[in-house]
PDB file of N, CA, C and O in Angstrom, chain B, residues numbered from 101:
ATOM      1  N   UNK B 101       5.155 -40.742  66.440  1.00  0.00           N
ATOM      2  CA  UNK B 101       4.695 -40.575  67.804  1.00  0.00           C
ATOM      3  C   UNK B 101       3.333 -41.274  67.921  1.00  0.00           C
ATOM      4  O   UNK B 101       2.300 -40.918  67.353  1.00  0.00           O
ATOM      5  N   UNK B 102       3.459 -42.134  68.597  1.00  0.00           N
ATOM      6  CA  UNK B 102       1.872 -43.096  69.054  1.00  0.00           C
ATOM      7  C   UNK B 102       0.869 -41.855  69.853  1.00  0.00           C
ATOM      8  O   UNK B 102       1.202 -40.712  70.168  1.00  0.00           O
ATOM      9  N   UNK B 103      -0.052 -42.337  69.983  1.00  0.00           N
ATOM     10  CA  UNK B 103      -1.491 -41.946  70.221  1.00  0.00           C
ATOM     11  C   UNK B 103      -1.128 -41.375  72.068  1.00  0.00           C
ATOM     12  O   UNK B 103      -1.660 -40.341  72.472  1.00  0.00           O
ATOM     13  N   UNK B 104      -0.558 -41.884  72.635  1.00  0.00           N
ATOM     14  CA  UNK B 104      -0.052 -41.821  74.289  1.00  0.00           C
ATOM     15  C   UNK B 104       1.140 -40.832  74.167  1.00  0.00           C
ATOM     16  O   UNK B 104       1.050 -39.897  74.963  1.00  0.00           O
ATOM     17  N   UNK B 105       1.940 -40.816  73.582  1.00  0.00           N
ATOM     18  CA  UNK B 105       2.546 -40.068  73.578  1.00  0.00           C
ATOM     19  C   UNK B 105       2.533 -38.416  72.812  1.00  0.00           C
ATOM     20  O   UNK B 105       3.024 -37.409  73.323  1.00  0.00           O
ATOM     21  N   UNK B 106       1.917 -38.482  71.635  1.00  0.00           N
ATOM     22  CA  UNK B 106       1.130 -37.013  71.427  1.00  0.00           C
ATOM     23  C   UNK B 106       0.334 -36.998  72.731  1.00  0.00           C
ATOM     24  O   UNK B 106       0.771 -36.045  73.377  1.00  0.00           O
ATOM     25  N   UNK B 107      -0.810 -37.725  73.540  1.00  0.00           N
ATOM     26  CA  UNK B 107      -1.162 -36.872  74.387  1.00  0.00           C
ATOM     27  C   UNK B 107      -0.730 -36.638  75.571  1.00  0.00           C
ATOM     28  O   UNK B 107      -1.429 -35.849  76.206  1.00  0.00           O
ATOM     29  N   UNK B 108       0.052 -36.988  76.021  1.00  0.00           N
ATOM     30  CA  UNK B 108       1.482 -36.929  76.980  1.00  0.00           C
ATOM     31  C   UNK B 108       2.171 -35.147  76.755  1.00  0.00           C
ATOM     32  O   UNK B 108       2.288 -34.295  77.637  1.00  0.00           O
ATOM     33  N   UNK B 109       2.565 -35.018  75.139  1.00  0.00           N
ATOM     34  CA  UNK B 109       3.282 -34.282  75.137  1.00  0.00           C
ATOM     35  C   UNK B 109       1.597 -32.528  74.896  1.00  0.00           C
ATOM     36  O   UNK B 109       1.677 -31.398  75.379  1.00  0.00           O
ATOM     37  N   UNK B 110       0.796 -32.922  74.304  1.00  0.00           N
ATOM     38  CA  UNK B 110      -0.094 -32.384  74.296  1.00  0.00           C
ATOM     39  C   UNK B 110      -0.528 -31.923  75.704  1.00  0.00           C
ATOM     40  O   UNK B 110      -1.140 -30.855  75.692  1.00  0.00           O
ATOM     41  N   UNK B 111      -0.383 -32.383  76.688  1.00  0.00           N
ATOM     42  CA  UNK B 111      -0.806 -32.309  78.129  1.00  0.00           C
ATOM     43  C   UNK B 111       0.301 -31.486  78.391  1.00  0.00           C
ATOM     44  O   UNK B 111       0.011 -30.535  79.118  1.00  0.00           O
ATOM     45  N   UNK B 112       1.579 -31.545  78.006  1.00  0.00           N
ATOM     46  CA  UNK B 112       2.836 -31.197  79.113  1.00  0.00           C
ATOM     47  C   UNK B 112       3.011 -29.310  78.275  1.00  0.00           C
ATOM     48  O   UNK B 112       3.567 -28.308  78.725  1.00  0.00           O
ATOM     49  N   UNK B 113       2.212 -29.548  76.880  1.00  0.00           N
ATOM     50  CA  UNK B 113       2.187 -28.235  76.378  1.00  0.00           C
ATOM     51  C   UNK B 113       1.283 -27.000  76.915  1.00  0.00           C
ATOM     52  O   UNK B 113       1.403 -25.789  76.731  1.00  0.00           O
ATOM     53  N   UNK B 114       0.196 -27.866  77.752  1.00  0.00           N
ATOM     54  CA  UNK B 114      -1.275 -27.216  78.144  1.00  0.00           C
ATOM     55  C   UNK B 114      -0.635 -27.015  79.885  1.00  0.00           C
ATOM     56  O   UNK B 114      -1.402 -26.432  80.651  1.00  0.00           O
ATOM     57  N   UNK B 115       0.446 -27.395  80.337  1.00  0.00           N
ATOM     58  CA  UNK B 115       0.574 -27.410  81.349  1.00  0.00           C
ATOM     59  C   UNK B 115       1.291 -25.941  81.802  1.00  0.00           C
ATOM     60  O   UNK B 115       1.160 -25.111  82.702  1.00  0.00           O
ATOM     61  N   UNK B 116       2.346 -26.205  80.299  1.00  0.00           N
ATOM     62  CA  UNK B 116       2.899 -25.593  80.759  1.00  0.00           C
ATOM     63  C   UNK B 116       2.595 -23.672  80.262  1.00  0.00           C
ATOM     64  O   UNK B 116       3.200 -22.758  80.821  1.00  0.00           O
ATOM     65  N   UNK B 117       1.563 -23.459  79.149  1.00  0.00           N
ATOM     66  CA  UNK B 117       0.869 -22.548  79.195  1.00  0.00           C
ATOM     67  C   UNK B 117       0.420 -22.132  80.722  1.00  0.00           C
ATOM     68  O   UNK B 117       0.663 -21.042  81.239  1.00  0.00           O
ATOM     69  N   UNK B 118      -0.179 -23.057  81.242  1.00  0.00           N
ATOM     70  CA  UNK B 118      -0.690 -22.309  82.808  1.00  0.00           C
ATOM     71  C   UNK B 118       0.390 -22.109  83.651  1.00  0.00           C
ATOM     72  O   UNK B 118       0.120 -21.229  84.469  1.00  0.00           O
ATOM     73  N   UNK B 119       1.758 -22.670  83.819  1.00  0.00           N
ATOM     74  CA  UNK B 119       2.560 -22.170  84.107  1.00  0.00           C
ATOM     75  C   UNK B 119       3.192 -21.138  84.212  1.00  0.00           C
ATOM     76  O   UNK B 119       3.645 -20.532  85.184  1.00  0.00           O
ATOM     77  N   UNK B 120       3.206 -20.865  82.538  1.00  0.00           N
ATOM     78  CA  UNK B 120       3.280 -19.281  81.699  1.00  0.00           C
ATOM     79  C   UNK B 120       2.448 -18.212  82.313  1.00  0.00           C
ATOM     80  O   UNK B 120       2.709 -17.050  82.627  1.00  0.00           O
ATOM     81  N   UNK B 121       1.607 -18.777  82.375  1.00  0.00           N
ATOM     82  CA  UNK B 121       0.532 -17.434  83.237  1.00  0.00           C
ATOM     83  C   UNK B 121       0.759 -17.686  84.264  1.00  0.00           C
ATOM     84  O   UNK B 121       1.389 -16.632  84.178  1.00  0.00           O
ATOM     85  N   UNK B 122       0.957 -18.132  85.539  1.00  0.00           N
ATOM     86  CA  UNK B 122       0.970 -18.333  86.894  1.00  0.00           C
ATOM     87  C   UNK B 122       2.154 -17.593  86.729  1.00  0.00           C
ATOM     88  O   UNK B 122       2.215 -16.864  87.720  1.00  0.00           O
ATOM     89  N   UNK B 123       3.643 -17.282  85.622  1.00  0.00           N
ATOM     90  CA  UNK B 123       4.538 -16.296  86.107  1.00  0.00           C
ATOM     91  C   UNK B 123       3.868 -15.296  85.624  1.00  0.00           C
ATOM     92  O   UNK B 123       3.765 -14.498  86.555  1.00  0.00           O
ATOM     93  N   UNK B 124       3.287 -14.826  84.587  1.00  0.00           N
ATOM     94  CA  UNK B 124       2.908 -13.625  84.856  1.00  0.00           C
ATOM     95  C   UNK B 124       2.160 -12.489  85.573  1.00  0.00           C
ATOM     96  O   UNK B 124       2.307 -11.298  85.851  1.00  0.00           O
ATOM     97  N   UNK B 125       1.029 -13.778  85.768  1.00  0.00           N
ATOM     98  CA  UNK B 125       0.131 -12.996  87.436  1.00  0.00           C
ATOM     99  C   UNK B 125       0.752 -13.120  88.191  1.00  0.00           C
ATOM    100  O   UNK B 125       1.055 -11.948  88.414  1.00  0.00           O
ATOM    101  N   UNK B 126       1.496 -13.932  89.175  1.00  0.00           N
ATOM    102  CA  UNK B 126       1.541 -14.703  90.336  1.00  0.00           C
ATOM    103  C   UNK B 126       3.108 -14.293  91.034  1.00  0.00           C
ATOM    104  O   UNK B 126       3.451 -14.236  92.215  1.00  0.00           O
ATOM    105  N   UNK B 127       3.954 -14.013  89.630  1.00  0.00           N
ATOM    106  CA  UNK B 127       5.523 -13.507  89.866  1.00  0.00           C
ATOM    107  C   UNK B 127       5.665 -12.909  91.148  1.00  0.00           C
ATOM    108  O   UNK B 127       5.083 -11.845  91.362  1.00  0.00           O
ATOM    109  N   UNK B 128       6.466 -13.528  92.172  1.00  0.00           N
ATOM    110  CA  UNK B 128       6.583 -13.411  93.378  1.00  0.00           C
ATOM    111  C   UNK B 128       5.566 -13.150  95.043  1.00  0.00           C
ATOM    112  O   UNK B 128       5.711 -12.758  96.200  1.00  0.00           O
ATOM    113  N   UNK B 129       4.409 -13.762  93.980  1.00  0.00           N
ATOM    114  CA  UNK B 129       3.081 -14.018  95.247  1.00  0.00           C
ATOM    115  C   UNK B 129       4.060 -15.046  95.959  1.00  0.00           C
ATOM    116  O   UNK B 129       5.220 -15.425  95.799  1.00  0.00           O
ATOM    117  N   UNK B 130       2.667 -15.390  97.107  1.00  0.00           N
ATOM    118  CA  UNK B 130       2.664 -16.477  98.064  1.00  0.00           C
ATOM    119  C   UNK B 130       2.756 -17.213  97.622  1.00  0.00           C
ATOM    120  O   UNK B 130       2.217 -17.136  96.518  1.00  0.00           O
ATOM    121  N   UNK B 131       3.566 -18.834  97.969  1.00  0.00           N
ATOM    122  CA  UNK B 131       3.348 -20.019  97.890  1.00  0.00           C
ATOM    123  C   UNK B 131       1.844 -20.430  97.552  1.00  0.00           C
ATOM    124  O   UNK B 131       1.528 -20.851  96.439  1.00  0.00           O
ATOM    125  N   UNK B 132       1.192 -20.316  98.314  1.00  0.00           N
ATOM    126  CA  UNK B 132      -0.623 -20.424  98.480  1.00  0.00           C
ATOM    127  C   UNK B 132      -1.146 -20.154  97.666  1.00  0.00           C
ATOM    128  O   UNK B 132      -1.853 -20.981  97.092  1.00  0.00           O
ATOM    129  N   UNK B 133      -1.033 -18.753  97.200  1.00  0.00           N
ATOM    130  CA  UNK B 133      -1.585 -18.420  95.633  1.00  0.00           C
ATOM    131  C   UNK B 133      -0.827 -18.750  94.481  1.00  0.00           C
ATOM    132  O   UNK B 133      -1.354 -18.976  93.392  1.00  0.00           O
ATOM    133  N   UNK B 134       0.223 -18.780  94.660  1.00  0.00           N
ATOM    134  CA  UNK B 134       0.735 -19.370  93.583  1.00  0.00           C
ATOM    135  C   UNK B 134       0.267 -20.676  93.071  1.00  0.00           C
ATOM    136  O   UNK B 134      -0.174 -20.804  91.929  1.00  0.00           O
ATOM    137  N   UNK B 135       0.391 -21.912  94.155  1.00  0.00           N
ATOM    138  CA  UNK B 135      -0.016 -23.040  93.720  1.00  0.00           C
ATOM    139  C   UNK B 135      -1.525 -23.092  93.254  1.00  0.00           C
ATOM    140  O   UNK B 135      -1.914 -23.539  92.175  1.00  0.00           O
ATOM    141  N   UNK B 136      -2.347 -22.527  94.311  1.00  0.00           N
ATOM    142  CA  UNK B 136      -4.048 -22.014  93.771  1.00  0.00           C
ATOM    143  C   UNK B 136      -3.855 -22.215  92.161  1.00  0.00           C
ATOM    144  O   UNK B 136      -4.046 -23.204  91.453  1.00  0.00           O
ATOM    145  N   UNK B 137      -3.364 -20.779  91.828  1.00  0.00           N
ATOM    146  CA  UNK B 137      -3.428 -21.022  90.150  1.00  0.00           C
ATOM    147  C   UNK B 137      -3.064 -21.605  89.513  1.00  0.00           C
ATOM    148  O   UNK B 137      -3.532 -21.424  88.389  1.00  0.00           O
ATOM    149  N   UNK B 138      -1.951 -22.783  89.629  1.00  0.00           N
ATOM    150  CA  UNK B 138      -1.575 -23.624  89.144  1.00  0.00           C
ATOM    151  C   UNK B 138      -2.386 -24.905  88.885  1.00  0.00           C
ATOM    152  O   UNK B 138      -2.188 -25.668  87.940  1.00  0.00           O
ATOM    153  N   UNK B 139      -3.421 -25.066  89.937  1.00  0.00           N
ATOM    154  CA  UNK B 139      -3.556 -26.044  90.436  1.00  0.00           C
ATOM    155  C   UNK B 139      -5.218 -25.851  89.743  1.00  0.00           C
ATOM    156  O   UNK B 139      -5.933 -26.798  89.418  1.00  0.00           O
ATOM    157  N   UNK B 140      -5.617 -24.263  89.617  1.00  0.00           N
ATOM    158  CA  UNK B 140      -6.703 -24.263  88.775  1.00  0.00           C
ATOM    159  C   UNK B 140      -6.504 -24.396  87.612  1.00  0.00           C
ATOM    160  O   UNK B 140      -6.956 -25.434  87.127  1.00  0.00           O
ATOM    161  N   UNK B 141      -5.910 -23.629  86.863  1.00  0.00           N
ATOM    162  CA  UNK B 141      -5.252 -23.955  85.994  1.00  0.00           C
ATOM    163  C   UNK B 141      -5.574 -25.381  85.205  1.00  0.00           C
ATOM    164  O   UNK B 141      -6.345 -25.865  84.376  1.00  0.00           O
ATOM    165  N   UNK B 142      -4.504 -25.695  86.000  1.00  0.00           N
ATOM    166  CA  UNK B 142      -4.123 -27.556  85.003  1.00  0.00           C
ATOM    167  C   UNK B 142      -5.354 -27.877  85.335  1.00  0.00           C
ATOM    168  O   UNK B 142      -5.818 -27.859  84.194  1.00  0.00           O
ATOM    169  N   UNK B 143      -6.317 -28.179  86.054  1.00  0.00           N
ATOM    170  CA  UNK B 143      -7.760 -28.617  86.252  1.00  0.00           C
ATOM    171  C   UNK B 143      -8.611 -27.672  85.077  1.00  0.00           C
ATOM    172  O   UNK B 143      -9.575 -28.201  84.524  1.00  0.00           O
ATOM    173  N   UNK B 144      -8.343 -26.699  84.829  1.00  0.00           N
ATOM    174  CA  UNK B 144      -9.175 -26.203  83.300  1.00  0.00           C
ATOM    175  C   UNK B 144      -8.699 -26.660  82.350  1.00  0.00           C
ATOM    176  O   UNK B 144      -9.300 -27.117  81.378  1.00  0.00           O
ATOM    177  N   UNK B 145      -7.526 -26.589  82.526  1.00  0.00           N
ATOM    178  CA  UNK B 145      -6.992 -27.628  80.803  1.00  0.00           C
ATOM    179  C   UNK B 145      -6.995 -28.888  80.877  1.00  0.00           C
ATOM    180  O   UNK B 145      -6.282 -29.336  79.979  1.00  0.00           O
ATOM    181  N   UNK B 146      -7.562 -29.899  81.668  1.00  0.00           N
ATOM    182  CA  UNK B 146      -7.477 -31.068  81.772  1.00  0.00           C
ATOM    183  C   UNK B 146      -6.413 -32.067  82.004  1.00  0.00           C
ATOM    184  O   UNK B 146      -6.496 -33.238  81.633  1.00  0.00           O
ATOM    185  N   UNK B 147      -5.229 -31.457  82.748  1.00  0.00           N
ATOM    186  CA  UNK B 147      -3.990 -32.327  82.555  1.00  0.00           C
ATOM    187  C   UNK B 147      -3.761 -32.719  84.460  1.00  0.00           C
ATOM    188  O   UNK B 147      -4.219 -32.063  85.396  1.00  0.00           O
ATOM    189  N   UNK B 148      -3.449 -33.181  84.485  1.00  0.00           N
ATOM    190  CA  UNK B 148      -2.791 -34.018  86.147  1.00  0.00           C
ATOM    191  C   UNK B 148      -1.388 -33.587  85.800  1.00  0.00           C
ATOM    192  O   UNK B 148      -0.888 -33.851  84.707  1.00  0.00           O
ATOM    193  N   UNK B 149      -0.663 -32.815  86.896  1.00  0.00           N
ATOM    194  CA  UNK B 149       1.013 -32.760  86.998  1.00  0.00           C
ATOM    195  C   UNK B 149       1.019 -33.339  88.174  1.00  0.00           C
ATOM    196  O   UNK B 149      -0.016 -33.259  88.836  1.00  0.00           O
ATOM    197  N   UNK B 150       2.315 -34.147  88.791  1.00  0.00           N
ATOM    198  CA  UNK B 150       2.717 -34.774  89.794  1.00  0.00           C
ATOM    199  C   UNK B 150       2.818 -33.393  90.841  1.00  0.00           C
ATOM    200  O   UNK B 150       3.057 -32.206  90.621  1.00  0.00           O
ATOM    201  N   UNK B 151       2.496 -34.213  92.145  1.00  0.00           N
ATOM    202  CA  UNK B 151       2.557 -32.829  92.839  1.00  0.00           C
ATOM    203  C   UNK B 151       3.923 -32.130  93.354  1.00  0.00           C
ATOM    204  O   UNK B 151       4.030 -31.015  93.865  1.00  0.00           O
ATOM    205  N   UNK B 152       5.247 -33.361  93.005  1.00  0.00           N
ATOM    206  CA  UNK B 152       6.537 -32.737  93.176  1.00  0.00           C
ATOM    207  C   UNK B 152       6.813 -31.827  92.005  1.00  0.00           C
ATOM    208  O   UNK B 152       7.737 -31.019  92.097  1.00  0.00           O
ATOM    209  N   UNK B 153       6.060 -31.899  90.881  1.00  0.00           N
ATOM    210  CA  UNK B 153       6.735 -31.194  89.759  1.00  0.00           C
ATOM    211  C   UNK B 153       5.552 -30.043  89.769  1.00  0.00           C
ATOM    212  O   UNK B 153       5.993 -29.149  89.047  1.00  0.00           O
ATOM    213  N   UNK B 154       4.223 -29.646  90.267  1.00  0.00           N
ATOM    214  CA  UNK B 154       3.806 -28.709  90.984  1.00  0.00           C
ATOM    215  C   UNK B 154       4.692 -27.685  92.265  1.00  0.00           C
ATOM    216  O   UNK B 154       4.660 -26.466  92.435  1.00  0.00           O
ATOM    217  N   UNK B 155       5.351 -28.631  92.923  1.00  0.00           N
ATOM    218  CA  UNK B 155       6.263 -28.112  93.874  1.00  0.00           C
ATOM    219  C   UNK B 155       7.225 -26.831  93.498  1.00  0.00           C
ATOM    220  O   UNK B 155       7.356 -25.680  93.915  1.00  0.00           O
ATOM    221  N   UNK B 156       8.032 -27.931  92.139  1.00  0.00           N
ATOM    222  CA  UNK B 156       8.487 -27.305  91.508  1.00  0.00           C
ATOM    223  C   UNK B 156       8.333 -25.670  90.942  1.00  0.00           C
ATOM    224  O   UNK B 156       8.755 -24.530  91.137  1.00  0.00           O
ATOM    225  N   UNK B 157       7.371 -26.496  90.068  1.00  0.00           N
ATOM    226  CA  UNK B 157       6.627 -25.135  89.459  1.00  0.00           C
ATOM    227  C   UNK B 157       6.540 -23.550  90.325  1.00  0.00           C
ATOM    228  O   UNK B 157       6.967 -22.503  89.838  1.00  0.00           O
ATOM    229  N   UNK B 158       5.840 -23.677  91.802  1.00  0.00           N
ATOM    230  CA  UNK B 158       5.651 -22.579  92.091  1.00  0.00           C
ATOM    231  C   UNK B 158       6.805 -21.820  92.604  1.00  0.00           C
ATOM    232  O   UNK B 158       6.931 -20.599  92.503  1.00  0.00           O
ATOM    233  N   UNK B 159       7.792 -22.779  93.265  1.00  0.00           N
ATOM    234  CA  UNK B 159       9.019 -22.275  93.598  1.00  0.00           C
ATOM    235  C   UNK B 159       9.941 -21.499  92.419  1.00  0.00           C
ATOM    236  O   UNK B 159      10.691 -20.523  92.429  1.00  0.00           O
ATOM    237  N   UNK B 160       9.374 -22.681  91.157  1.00  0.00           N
ATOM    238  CA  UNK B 160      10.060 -21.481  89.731  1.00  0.00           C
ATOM    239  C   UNK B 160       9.526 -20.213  89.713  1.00  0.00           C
ATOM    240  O   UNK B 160      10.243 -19.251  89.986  1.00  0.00           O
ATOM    241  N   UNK B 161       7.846 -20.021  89.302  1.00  0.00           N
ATOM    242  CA  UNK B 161       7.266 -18.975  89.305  1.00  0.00           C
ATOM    243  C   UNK B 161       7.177 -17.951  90.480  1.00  0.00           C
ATOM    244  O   UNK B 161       6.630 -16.852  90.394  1.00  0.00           O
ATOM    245  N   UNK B 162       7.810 -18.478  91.632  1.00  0.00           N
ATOM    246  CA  UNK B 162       8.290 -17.595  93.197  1.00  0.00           C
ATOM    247  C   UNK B 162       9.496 -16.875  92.483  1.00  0.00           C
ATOM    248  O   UNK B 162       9.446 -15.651  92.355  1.00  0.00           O
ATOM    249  N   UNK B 163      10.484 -17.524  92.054  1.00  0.00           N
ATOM    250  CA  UNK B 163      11.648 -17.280  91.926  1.00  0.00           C
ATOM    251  C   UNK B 163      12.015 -15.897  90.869  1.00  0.00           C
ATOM    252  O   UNK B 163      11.629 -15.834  89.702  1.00  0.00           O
ATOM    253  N   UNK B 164      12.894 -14.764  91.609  1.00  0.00           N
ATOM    254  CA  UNK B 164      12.796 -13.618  89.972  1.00  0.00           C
ATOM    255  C   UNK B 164      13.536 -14.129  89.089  1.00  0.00           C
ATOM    256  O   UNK B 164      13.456 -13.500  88.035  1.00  0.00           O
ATOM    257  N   UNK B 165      14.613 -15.484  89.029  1.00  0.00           N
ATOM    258  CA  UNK B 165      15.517 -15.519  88.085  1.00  0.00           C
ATOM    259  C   UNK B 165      15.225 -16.823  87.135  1.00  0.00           C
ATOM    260  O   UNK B 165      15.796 -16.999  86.059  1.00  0.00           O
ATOM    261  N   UNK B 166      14.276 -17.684  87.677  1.00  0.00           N
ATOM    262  CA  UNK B 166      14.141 -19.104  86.905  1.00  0.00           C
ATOM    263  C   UNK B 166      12.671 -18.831  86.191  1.00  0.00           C
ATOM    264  O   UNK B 166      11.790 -18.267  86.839  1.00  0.00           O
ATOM    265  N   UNK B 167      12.454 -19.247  84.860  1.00  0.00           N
ATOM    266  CA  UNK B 167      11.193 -19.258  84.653  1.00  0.00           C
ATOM    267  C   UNK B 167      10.930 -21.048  84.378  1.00  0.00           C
ATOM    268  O   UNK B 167      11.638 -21.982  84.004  1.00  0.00           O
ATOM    269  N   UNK B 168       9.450 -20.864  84.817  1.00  0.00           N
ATOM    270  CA  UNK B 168       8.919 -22.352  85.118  1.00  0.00           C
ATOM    271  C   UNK B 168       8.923 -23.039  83.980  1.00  0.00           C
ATOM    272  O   UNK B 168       8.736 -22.439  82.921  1.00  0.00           O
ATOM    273  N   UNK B 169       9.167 -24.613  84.013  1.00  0.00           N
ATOM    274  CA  UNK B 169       9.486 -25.599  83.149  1.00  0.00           C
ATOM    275  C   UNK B 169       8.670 -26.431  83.214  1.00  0.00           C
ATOM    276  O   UNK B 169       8.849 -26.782  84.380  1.00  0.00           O
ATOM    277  N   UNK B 170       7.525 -27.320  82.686  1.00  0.00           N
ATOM    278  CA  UNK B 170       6.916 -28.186  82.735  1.00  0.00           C
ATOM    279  C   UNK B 170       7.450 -29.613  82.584  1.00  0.00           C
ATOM    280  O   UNK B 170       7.039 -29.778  81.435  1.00  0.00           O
ATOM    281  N   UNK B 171       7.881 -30.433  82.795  1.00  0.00           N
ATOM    282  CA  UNK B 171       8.396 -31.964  82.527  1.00  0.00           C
ATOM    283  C   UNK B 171       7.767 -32.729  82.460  1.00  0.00           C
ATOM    284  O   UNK B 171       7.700 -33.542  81.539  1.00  0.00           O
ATOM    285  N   UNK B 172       6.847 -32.660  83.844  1.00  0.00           N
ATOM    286  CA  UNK B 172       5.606 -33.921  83.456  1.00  0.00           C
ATOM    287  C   UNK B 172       4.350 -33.138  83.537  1.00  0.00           C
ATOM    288  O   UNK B 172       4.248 -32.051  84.107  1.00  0.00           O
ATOM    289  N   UNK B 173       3.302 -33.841  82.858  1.00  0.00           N
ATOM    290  CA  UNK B 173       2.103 -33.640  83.343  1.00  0.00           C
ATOM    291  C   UNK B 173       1.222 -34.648  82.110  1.00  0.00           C
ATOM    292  O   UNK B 173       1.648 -34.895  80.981  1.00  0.00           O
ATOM    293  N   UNK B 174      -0.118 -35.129  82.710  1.00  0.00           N
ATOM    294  CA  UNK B 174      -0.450 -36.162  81.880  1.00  0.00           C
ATOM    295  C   UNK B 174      -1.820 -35.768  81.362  1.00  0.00           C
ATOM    296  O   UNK B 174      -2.468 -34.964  82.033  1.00  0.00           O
ATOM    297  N   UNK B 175      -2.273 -36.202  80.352  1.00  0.00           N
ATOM    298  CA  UNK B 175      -3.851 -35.951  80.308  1.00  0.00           C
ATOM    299  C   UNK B 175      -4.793 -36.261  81.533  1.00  0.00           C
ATOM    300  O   UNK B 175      -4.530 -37.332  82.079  1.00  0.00           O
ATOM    301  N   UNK B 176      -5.548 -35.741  81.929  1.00  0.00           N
ATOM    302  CA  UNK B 176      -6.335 -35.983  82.822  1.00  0.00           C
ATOM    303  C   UNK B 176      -7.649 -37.020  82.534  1.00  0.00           C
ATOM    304  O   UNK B 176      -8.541 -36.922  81.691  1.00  0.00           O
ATOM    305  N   UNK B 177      -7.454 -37.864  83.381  1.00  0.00           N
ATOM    306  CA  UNK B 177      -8.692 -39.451  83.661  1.00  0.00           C
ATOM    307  C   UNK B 177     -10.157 -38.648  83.862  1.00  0.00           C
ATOM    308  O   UNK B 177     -10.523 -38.196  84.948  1.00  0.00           O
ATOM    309  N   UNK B 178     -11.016 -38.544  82.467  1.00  0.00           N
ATOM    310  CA  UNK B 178     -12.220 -38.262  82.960  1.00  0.00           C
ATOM    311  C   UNK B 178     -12.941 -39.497  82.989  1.00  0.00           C
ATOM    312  O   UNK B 178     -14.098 -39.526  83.406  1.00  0.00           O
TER     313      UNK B 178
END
């Protein structure tokens, strides 16, 4: 695994930790708060997710039967 791709997959691991927590606080909040924490979240761990696969995300962590999946998310451009 090249240097871009550990941090590719390193990012999509940190992503999806905040994911993990956004279902456990957030499990059937608002849209609004849901994304909030998501969106703080990946901005504390340093990663950028696309905002369709954010979309995603909160509608998983809305949802009682799907738990959220991370696919993309990239290191974040400081």
């Amino acid at each position: 695994m090249d240097e871009k791709q550990q941090g590719a997959e390193e990012a999509r691991e940190a992503a999806q930790h905040v994911a993990d927590s956004a279902e456990s606080w957030e499990h059937g909040a608002e849209e609004t708060e849901v994304r909030e924490h998501l969106e703080e979240g990946f901005d504390e761990a340093g990663v950028e997710v696309p905002d369709d696969e954010t979309d995603k995300l909160v509608d998983q962590v809305r949802d009682t039967d799907e738990m959220p999946i991370v696919d993309k998310a990239t290191p974040e451009d400081r």
